[in-house]
C-alpha positions as CSV (number, residue, x, y, z in Angstrom):
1,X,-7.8,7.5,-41.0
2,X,-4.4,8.7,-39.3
3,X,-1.5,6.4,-39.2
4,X,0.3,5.3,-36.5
5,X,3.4,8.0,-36.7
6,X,0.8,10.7,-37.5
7,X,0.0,13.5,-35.3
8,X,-2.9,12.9,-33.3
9,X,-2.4,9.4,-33.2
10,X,-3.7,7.3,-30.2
11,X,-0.9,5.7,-30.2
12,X,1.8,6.2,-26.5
13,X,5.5,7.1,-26.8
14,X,8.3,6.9,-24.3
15,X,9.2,10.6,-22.9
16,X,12.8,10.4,-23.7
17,X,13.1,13.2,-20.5
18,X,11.3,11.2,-18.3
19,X,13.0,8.0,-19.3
20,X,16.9,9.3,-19.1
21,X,15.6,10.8,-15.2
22,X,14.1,7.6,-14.2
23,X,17.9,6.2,-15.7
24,X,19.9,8.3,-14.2
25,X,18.2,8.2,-10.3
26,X,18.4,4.4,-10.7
27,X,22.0,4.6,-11.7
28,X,23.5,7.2,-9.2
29,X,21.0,5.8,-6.4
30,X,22.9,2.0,-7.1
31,X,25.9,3.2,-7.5
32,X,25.6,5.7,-4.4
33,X,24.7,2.5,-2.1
34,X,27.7,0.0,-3.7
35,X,29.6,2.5,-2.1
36,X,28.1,3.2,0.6
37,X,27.9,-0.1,1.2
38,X,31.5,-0.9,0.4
39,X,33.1,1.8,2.6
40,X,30.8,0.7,5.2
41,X,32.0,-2.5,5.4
42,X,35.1,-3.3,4.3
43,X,36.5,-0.3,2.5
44,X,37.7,1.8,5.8
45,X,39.2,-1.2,7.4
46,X,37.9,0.4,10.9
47,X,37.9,4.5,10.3
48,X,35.0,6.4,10.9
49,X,32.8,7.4,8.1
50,X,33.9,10.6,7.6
51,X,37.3,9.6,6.7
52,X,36.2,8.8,3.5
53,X,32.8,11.4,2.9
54,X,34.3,14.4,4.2
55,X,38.5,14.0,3.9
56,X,39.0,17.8,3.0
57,X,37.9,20.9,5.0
58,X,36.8,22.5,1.7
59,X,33.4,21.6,1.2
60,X,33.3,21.5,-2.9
61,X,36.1,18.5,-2.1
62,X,34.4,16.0,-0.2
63,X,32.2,13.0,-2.3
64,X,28.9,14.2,0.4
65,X,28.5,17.5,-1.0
66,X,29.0,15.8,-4.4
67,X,25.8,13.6,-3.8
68,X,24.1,16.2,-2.1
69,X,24.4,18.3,-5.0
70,X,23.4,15.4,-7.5
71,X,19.9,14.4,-5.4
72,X,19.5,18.1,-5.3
73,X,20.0,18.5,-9.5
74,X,17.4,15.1,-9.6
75,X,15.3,16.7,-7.5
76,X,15.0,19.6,-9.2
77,X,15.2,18.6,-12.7
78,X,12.0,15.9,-11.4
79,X,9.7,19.7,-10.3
80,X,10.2,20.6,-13.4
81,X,8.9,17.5,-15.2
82,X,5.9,18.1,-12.5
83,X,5.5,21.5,-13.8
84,X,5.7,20.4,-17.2
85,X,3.6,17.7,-17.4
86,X,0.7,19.9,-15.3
87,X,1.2,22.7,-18.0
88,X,1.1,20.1,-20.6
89,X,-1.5,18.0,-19.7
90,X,1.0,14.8,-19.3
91,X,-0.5,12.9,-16.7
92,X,2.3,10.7,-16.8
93,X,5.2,12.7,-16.8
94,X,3.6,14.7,-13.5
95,X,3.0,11.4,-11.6
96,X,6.7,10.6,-12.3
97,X,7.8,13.4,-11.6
98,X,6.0,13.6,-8.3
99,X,7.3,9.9,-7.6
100,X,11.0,11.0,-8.4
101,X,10.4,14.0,-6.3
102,X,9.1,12.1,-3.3
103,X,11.9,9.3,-3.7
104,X,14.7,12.4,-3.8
105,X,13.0,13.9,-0.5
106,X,13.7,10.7,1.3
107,X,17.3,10.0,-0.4
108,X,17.8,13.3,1.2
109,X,16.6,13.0,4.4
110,X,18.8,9.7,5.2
111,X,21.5,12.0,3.6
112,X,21.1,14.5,6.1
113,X,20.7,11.1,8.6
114,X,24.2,10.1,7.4
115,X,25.5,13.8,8.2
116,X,24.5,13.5,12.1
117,X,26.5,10.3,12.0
118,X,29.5,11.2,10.8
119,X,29.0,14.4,13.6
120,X,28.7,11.6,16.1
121,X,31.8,9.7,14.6
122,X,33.8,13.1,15.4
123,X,32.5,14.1,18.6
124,X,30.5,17.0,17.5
125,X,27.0,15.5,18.6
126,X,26.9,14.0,22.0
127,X,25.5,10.9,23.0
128,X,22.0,12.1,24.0
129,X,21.7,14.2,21.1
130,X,22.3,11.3,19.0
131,X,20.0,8.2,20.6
132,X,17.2,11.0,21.8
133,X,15.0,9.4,19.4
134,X,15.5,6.0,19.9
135,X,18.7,3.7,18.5
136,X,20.0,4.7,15.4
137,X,22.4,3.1,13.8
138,X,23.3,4.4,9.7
139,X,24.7,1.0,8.8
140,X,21.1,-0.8,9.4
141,X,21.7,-4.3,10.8
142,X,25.1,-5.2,9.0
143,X,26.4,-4.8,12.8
144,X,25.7,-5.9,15.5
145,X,27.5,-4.3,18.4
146,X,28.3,-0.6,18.7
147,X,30.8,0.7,15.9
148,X,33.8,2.0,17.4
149,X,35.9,3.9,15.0
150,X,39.6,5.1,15.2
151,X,39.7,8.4,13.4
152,X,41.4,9.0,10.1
153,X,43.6,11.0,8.1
């Protein structure tokens, strides 16, 4: 009879891989949003959006491409635990990785959604380009009339 810390035992253990990615999307994702969140509201004190996300004209400078390039790294790093737990056989470790992969995908998307803002903010997008689908508004319901931003540095 095997014992518990034998091979081949029926017993389940933590995927340390699994567990540090679940970790560090939770993290970056919170701390991504207090940011957000805080620059948003208070933080600019009236300056458009891109003040803050996009201050530089290089592109390896600004704190976007720096989260773009984290959710992309998740994202990745979350195929391969698909493709590793497939090839292994882990059910579990695929279904999380598929998870993480679908919850990347839509972190993403509203990054991409936060791009078109901050091209409205500078005048880059017009109007009808930017309500053609319906209201949008990147700061959800913390306001209430139309933002108006003086532009920044």
């Amino acid at each position: 009879m095997p014992l518990s810390n034998e091979t081949g035992s029926s017993t389940k253990s933590i995927d340390l891989g699994v567990a540090s990615l679940a970790i560090a999307i939770v993290t970056f994702f919170s701390l991504y949003q207090l940011i957000f969140i805080f620059i948003a509201t208070t933080g600019l004190d009236g300056e458009c959006l891109y003040s803050f996300w996009l201050p530089s004209d290089s592109w390896w400078q600004n704190p976007y491409w720096l989260v773009v390039a984290i959710v992309i790294g998740l994202l990745a790093i979350s195929l391969f635990s698909v493709t590793e737990g497939v090839r292994s056989g882990g059910t579990t470790k695929a279904l999380f990785g598929i998870f993480a992969a679908i919850v990347l995908s839509v972190w993403l998307y509203s990054l991409s959604e936060l791009w078109k803002a901050m091209l409205y903010e500078k005048g880059e997008l017009s109007s009808e380009a930017w309500y053609q689908s319906g209201e949008r508004n990147p700061l959800g319901v913390m306001l209430s009339n139309e933002y108006v931003c003086k532009p920044g540095i």
